[in-house]
C-alpha positions as CSV (number, residue, x, y, z in Angstrom):
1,X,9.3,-9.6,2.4
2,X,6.8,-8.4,5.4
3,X,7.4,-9.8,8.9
4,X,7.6,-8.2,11.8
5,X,9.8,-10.7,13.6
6,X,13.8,-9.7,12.3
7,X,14.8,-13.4,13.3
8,X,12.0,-14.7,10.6
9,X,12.4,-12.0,8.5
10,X,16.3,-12.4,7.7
11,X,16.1,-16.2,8.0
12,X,13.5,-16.3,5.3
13,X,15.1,-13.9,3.2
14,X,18.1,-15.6,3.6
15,X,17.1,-18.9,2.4
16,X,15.3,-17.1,-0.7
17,X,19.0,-15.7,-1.4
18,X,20.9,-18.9,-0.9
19,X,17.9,-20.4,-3.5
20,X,18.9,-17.8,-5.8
21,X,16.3,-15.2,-5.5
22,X,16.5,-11.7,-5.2
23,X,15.2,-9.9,-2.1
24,X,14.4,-6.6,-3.1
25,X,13.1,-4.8,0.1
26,X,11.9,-5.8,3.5
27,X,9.5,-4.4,5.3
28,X,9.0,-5.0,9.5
29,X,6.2,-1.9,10.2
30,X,2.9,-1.6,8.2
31,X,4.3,1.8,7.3
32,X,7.4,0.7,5.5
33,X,5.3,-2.5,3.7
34,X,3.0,0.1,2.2
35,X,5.5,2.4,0.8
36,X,7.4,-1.0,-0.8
37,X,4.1,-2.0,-1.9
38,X,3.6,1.5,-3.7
39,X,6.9,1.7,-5.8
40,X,9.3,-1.1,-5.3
41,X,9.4,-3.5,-8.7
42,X,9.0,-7.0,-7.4
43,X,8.0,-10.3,-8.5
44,X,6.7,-11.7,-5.4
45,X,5.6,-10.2,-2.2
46,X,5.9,-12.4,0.5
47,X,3.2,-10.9,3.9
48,X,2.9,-11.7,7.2
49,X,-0.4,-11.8,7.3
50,X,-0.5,-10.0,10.9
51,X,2.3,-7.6,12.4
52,X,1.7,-6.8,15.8
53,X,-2.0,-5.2,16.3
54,X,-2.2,-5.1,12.5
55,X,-2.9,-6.6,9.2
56,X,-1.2,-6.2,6.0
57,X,-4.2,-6.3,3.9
58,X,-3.9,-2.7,2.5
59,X,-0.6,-4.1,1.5
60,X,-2.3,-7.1,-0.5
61,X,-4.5,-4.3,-2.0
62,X,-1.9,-2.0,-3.4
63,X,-0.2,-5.3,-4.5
64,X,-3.2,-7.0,-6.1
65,X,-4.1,-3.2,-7.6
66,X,-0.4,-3.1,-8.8
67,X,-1.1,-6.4,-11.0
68,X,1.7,-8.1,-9.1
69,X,1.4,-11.2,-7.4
70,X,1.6,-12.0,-3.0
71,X,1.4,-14.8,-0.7
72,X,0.5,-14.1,2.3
């Protein structure tokens, strides 16, 4: 889960928890969402498409290059 917001980011990972999914990482800096992005197993990444002055498309890119799926 990438957002840059806490509030957002722990509200939507909370309601993915209470529907029974896992949250495996979050991410609020470019920098950590690239590192999750390299190495952490996940079925789903979930991107805010912009965090501050930034975009998470390398993120998509490592994601897409991984095979695994995102919705940004």
């Amino acid at each position: 889960m990438v957002e840059d917001v806490a509030p957002i980011r722990m509200m939507v990972c909370d309601m993915l928890e209470e529907l029974g999914d896992k949250v495996i990482a979050e991410a609020g800096t470019l920098k950590e969402a690239i590192e999750v992005a390299r190495v952490a197993d996940f079925d789903l990444a979930i991107l805010d498409l912009r965090l501050a002055d930034e975009t998470t498309e390398l993120v998509a890119e490592i994601t897409r290059g991984r095979e695994l799926q995102f919705f940004s």
